[in-house]
MDTraj code that builds the backbone (N, CA, C; nanometers):
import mdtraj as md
import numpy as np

residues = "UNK UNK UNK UNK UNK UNK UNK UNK UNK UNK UNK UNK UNK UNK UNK UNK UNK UNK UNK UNK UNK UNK UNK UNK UNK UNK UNK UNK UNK UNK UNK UNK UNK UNK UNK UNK UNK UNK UNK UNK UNK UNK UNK UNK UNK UNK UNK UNK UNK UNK UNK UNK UNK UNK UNK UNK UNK UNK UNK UNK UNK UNK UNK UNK UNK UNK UNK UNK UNK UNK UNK UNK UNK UNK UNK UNK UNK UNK UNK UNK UNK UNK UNK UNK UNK UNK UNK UNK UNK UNK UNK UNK UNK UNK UNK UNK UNK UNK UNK UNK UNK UNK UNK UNK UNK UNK UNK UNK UNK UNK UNK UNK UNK UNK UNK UNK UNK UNK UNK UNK UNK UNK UNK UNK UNK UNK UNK UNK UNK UNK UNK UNK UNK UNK UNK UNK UNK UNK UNK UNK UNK UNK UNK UNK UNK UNK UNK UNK UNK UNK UNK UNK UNK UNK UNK UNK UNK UNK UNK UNK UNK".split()
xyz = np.array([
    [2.7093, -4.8939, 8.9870],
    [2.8344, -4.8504, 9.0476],
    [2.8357, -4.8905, 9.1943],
    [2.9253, -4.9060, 9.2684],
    [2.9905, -4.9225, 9.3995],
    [3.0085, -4.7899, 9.4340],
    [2.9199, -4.7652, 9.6188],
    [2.9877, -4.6673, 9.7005],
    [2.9688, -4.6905, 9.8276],
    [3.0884, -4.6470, 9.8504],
    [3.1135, -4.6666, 9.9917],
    [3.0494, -4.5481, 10.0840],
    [2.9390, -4.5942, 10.2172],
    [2.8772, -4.4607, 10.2594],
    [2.9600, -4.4777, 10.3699],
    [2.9307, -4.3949, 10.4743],
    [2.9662, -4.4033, 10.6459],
    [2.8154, -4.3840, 10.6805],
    [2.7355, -4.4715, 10.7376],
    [2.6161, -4.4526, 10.8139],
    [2.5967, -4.4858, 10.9536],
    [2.5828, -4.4129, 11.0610],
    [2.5730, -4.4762, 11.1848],
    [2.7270, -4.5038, 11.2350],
    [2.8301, -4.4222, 11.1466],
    [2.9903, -4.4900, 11.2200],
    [3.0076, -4.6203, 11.1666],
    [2.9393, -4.6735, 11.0965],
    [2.9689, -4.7752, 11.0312],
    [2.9727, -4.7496, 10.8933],
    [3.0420, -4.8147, 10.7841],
    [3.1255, -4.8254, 10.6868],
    [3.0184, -4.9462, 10.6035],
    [2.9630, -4.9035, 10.4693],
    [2.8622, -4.9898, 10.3729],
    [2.9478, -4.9621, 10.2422],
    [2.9598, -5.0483, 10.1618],
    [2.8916, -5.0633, 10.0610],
    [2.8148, -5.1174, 10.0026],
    [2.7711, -5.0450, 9.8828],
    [2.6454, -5.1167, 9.7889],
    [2.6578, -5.0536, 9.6460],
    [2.5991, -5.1526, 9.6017],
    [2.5883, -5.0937, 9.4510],
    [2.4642, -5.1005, 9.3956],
    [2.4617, -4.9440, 9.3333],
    [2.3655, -4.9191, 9.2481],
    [2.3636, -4.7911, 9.1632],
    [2.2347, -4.7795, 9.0980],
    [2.2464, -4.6779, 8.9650],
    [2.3382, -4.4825, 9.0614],
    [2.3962, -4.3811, 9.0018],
    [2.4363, -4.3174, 9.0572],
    [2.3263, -4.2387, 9.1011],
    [2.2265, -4.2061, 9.0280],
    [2.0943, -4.1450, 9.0583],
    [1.9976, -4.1879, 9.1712],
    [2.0272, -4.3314, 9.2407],
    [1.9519, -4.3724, 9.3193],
    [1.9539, -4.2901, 9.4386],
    [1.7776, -4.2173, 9.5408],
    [1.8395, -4.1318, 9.6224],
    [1.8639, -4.2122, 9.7255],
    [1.9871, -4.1511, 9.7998],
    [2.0244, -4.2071, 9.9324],
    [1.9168, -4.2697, 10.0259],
    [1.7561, -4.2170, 10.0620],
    [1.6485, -4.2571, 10.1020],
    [1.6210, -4.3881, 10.0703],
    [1.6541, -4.4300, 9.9422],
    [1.6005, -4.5815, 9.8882],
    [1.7237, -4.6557, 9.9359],
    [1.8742, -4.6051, 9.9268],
    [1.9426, -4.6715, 10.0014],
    [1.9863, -4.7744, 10.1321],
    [1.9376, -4.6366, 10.1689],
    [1.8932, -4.6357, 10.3215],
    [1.8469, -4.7542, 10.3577],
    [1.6945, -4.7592, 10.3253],
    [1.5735, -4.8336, 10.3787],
    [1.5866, -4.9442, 10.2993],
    [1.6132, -4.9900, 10.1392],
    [1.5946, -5.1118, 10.0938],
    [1.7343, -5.1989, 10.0630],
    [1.8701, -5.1489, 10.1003],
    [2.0043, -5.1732, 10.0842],
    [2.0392, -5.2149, 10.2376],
    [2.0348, -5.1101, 10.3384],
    [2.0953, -5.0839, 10.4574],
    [1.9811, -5.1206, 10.5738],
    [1.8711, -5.1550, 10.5261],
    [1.7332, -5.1717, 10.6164],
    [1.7616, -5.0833, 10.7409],
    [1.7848, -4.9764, 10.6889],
    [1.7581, -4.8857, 10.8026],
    [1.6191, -4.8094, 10.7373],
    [1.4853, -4.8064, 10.8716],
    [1.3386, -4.7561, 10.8290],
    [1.3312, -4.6669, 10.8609],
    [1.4018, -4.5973, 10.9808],
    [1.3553, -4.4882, 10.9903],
    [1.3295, -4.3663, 10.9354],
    [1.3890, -4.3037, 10.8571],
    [1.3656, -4.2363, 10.7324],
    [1.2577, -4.2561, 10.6683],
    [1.1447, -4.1582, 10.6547],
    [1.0185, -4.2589, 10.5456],
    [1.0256, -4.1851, 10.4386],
    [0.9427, -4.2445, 10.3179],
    [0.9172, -4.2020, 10.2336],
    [0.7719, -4.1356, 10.2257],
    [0.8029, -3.9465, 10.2011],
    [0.7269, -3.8709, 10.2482],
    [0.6147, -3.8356, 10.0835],
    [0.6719, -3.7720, 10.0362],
    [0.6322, -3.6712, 9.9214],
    [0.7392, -3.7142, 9.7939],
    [0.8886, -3.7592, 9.8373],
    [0.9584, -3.7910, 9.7128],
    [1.0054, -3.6742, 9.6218],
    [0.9803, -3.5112, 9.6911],
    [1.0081, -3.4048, 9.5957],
    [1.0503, -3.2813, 9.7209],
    [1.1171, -3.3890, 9.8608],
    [1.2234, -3.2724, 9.9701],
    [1.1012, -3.1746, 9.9685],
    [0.9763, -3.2004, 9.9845],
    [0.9329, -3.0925, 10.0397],
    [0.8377, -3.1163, 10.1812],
    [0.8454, -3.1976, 10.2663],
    [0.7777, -3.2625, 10.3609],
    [0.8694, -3.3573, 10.4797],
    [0.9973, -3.3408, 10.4229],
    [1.0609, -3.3892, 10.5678],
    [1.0606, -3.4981, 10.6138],
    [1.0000, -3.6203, 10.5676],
    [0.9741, -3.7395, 10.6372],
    [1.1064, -3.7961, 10.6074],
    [1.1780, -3.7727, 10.5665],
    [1.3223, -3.8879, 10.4724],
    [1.4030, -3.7864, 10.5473],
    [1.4290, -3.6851, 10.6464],
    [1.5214, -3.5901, 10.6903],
    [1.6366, -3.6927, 10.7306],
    [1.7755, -3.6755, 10.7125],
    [1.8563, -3.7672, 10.7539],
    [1.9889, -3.6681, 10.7874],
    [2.1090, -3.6712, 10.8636],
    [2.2050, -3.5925, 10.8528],
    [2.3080, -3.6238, 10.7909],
    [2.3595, -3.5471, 10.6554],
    [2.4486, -3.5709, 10.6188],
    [2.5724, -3.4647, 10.6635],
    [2.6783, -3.5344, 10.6734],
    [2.7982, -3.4318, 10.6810],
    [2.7562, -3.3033, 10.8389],
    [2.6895, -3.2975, 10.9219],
    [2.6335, -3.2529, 10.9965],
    [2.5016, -3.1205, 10.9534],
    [2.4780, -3.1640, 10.8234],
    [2.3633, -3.1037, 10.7863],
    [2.1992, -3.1543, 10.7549],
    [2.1325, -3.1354, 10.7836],
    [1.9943, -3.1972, 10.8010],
    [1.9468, -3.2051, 10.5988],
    [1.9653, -3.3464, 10.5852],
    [1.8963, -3.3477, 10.4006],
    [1.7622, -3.3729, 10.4026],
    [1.7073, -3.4006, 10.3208],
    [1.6043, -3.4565, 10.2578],
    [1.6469, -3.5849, 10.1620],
    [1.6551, -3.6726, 10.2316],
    [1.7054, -3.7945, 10.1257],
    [1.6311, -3.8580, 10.0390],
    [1.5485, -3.8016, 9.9870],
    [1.4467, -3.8778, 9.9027],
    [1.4991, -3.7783, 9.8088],
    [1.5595, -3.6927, 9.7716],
    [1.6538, -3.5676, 9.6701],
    [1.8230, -3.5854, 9.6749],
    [1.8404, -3.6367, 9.7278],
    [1.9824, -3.6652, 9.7426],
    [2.0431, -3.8160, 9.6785],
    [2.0610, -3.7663, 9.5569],
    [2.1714, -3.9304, 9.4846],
    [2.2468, -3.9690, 9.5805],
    [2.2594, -4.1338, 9.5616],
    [2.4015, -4.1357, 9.6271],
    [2.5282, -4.1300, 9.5878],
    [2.5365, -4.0826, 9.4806],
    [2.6774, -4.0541, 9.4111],
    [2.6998, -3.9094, 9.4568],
    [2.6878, -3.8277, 9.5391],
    [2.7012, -3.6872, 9.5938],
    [2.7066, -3.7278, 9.7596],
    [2.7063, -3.8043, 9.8314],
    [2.6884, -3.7822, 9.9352],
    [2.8601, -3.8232, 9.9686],
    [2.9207, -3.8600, 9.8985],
    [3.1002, -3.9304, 9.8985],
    [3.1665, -3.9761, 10.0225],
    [3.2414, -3.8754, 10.1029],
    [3.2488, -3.9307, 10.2025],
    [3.2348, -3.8481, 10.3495],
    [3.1327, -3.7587, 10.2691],
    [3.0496, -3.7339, 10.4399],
    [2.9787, -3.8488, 10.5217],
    [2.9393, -3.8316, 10.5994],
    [2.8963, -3.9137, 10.7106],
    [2.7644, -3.8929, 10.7142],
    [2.6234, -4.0253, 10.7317],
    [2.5440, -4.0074, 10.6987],
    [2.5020, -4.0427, 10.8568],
    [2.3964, -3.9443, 10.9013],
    [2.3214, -4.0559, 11.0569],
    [2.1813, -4.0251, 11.0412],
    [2.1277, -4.1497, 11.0733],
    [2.0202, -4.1458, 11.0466],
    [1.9095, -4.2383, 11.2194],
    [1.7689, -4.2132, 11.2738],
    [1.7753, -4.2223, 11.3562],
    [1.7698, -4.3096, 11.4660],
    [1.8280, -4.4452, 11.3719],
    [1.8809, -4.5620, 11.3952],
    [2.0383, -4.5395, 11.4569],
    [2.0507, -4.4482, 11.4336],
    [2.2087, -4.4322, 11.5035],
    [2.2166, -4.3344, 11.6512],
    [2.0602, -4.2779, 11.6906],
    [2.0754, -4.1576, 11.7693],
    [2.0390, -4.2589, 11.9187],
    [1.9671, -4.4079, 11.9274],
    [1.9371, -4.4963, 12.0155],
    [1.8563, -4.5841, 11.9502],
    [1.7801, -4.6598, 12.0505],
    [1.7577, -4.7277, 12.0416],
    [1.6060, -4.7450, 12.1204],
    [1.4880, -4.8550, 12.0840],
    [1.3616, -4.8123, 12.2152],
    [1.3369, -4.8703, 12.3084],
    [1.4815, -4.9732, 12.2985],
    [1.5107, -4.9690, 12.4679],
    [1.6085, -4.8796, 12.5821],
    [1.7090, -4.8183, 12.4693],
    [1.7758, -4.6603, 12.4876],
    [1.7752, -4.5944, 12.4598],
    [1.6726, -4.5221, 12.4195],
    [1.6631, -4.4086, 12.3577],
    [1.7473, -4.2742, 12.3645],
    [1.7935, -4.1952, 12.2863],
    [1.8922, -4.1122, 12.2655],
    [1.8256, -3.9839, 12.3775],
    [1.8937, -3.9087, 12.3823],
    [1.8239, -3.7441, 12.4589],
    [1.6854, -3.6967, 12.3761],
    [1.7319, -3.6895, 12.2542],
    [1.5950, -3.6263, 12.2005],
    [1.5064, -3.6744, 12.1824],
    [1.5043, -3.8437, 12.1358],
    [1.4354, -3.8905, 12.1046],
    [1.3250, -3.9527, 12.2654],
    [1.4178, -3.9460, 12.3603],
    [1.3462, -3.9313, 12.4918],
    [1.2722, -3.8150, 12.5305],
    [1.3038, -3.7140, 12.4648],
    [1.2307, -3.6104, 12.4808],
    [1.0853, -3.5984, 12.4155],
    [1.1152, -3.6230, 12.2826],
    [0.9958, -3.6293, 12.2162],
    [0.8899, -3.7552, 12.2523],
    [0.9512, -3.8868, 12.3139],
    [0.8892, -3.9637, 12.4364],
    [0.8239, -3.9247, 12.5197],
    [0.8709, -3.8217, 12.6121],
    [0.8174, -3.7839, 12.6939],
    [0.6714, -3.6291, 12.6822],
    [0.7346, -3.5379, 12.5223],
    [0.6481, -3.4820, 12.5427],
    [0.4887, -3.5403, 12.4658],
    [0.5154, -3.6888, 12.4603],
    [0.4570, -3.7093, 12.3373],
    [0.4372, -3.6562, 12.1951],
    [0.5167, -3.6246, 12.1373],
    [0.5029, -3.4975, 12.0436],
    [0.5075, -3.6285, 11.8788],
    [0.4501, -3.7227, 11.9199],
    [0.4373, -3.7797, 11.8036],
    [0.2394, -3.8626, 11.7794],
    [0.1979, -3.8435, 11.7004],
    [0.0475, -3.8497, 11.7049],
    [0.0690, -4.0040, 11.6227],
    [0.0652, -3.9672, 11.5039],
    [0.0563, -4.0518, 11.4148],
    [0.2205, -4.1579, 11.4052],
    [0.3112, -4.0295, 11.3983],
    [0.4508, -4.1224, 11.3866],
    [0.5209, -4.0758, 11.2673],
    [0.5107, -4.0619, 11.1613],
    [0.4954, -4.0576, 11.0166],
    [0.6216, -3.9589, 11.0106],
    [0.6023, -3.8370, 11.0567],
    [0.7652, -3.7312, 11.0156],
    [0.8164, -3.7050, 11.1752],
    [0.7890, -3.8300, 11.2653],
    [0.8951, -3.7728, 11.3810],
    [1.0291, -3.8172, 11.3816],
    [1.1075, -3.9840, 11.2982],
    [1.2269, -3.9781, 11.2912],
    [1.2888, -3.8443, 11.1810],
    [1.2382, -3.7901, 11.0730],
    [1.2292, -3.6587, 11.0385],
    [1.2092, -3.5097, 11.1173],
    [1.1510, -3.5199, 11.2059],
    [1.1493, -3.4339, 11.3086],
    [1.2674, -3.3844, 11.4046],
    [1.3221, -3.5422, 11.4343],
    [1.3693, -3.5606, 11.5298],
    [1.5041, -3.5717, 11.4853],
    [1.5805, -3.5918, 11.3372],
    [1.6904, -3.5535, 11.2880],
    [1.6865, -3.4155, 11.2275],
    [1.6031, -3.3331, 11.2069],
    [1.6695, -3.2061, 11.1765],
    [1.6618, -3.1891, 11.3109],
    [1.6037, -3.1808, 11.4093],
    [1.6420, -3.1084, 11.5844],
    [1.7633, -3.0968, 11.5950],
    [1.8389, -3.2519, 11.5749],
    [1.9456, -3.2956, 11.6126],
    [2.0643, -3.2446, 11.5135],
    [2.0362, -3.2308, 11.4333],
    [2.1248, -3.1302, 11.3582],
    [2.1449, -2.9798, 11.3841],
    [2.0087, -2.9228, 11.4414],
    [2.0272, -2.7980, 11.4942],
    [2.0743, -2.7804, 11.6680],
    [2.0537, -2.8685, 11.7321],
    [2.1291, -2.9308, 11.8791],
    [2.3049, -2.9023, 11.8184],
    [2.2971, -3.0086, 11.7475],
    [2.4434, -3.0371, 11.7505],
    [2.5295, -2.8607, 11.6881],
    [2.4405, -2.8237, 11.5921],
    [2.5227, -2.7014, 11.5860],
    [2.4951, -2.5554, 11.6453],
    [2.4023, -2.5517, 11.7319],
    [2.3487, -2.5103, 11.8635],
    [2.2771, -2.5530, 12.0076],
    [2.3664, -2.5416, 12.0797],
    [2.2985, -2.6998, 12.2088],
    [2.2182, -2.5759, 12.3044],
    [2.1708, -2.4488, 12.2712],
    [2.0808, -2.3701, 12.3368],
    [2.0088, -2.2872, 12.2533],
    [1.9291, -2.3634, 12.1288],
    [1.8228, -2.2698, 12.0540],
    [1.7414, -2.1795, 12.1434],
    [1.6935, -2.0741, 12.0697],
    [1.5805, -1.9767, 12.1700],
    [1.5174, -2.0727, 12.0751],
    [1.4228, -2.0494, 12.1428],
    [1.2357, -2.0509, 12.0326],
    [1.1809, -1.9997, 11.9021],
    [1.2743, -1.9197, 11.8639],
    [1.2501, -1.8357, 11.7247],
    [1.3692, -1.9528, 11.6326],
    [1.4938, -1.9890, 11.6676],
    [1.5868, -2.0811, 11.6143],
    [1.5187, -2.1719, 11.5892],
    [1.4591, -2.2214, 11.6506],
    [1.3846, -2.3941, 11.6781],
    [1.2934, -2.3620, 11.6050],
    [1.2182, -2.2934, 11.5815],
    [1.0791, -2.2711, 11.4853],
    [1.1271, -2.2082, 11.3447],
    [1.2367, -2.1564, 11.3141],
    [1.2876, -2.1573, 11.1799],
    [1.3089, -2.2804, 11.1157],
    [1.4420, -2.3841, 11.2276],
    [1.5087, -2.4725, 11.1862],
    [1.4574, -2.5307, 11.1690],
    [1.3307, -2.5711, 11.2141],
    [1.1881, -2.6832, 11.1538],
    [1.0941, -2.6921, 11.0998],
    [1.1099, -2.5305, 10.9973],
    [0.9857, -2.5005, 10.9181],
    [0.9983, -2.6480, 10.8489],
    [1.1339, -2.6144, 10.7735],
    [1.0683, -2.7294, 10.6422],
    [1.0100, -2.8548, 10.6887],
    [0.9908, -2.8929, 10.7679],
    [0.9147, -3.0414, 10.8203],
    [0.8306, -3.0178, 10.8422],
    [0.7241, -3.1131, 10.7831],
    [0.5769, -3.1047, 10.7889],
    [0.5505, -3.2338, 10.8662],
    [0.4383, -3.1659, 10.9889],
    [0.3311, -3.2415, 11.0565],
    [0.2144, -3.2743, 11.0403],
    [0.1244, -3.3476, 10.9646],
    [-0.0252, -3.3512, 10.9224],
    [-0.0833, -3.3529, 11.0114],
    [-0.0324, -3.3982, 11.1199],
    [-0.1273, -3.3856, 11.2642],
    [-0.1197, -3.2959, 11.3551],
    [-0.0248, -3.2054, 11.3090],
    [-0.0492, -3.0855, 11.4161],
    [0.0505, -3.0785, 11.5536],
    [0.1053, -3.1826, 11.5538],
    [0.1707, -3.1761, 11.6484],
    [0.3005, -3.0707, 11.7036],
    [0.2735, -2.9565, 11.6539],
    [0.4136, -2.8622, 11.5963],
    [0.4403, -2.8157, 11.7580],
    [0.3354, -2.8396, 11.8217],
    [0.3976, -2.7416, 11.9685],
    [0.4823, -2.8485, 12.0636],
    [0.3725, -2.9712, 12.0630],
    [0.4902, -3.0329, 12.1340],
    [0.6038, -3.1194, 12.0895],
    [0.6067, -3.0600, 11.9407],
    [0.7327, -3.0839, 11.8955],
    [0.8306, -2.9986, 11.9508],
    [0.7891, -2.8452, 11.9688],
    [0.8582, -2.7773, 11.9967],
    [0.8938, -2.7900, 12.1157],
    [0.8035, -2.8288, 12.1839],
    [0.8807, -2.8781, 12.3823],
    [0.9919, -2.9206, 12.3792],
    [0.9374, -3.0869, 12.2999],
    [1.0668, -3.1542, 12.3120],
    [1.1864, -3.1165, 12.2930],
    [1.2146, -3.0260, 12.1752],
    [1.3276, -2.9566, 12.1291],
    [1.3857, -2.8896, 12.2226],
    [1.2869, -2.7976, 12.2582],
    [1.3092, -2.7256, 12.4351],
    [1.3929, -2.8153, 12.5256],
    [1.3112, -2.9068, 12.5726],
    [1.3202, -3.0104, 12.6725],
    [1.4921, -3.1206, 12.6200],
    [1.5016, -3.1917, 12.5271],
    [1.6202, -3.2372, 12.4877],
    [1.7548, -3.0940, 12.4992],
    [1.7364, -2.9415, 12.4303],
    [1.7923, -2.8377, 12.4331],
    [1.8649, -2.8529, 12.6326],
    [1.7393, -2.8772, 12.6995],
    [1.7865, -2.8338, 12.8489],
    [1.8198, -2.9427, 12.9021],
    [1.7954, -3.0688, 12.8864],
    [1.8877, -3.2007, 12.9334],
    [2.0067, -3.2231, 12.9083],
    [2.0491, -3.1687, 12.7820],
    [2.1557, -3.1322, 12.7285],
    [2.2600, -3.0765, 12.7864],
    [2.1885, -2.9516, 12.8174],
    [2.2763, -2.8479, 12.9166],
    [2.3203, -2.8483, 13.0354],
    [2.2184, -2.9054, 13.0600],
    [2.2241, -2.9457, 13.1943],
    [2.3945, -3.0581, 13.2389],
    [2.3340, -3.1876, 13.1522],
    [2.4217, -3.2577, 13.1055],
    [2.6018, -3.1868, 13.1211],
    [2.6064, -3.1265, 13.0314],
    [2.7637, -3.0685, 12.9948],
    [2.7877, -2.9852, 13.1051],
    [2.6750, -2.9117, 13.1883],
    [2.6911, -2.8512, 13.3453],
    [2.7279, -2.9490, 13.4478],
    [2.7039, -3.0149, 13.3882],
    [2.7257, -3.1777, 13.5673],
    [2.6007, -3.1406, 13.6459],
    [2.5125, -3.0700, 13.5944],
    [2.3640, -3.0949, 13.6590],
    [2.3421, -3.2242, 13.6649],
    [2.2451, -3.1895, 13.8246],
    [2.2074, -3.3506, 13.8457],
    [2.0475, -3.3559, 13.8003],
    [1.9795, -3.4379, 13.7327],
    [1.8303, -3.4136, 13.7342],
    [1.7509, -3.4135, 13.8193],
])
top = md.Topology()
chain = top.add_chain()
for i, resn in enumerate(residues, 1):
    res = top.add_residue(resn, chain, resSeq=i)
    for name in ("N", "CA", "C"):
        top.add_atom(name, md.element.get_by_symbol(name[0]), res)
traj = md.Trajectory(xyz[None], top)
C-alpha cells in the first residue's frame, strides 16, 4: 500500500506492507537514522520518535495508524553543525556515553518541553522513565532536560545569556 507521512514538515510517500513499523520506515525508506533499533517490543526507547505531539515507540507503531499526524524525528530538531536547544544541551551536559538511546532520549524531552516548557524534576523523571540508558547516564540526562527547560525560558523572557 501507499502512505503519505508528514516527517520533519516535509511530505513522503512510500509504499509498503500496512504492518510495517514506522521505525523501519523511517530509517530504510526515508534514511532518516536517528531513531535506532532498540529491543523491537517499545520497551527501551531507542526508536522514541514524536508523533502527533506525542512521544511513540516506533519500532510498535504500523504505518498504517500513524495517517495524518505529523511525525518528527531528531533529524528535524537540528542539525551537528546547528544543533537544536536540547540537543545542545545534552552537548553540553555530555549526557550521552555510548550514544545508543540519546536521539530517544532526546525526543521524548522534547515532547515533554513542548507540552511543558518548565518541568520540575519529579515531571522530567516520570516523563523519561520509559527510556532506557545501559550506561547510566540518567542524571546528566536529567541536567540537560533542566538546562534546555531554562534556555528555553529564558529564551521566550528576552533573557540575554
Amino acid at each position: 500500500m501507499s502512505y503519505e507521512l508528514q516527517v520533519n514538515g516535509k511530505k513522503h510517500r512510500v509504499d509498503t506492507d500496512a504492518d510495517t513499523p514506522l521505525l523501519y520506515v523511517l530509517r530504510n525508506d526515508l534514511a532518516l537514522n536517528g531513531a535506532k533499533f532498540g529491543c523491537g517490543l517499545g520497551q527501551c526507547g531507542a526508536c522514541t520518535v514524536i508523533l502527533g505531539g506525542a512521544p511513540v515507540m516506533s519500532c510498535i507503531v504500523p504505518v498504517s495508524v500513524v495517517g495524518a499526524r505529523p511525525v518528527r524525528t531528531v533529524e528535524g530538531l537540528g542539525t551537528a553543525a546547528q544543533p537544536g536547544v536540547l540537543q545542545q544541551a545534552f552537548i553540553d551536559e555530555q549526557a550521552a556515553q555510548c550514544g545508543y538511546c540519546i536521539a530517544g532520549m532526546i525526543m521524548r524531552a522534547q515532547a515533554l518541553l513542548d507540552r511543558h516548557p518548565a518541568p520540575t524534576d519529579e515531571q522530567i523523571r516520570s516523563h523519561m522513565m520509559p527510556n532506557l540508558c545501559r550506561c547510566g547516564t540518567h542524571m546528566r540526562i536529567l541536567r540537560a532536560v533542566r538546562r534546555a527547560a531554562d534556555t528555553m525560558g529564558k529564551a521566550r523572557r528576552g533573557d540575554r545569556p
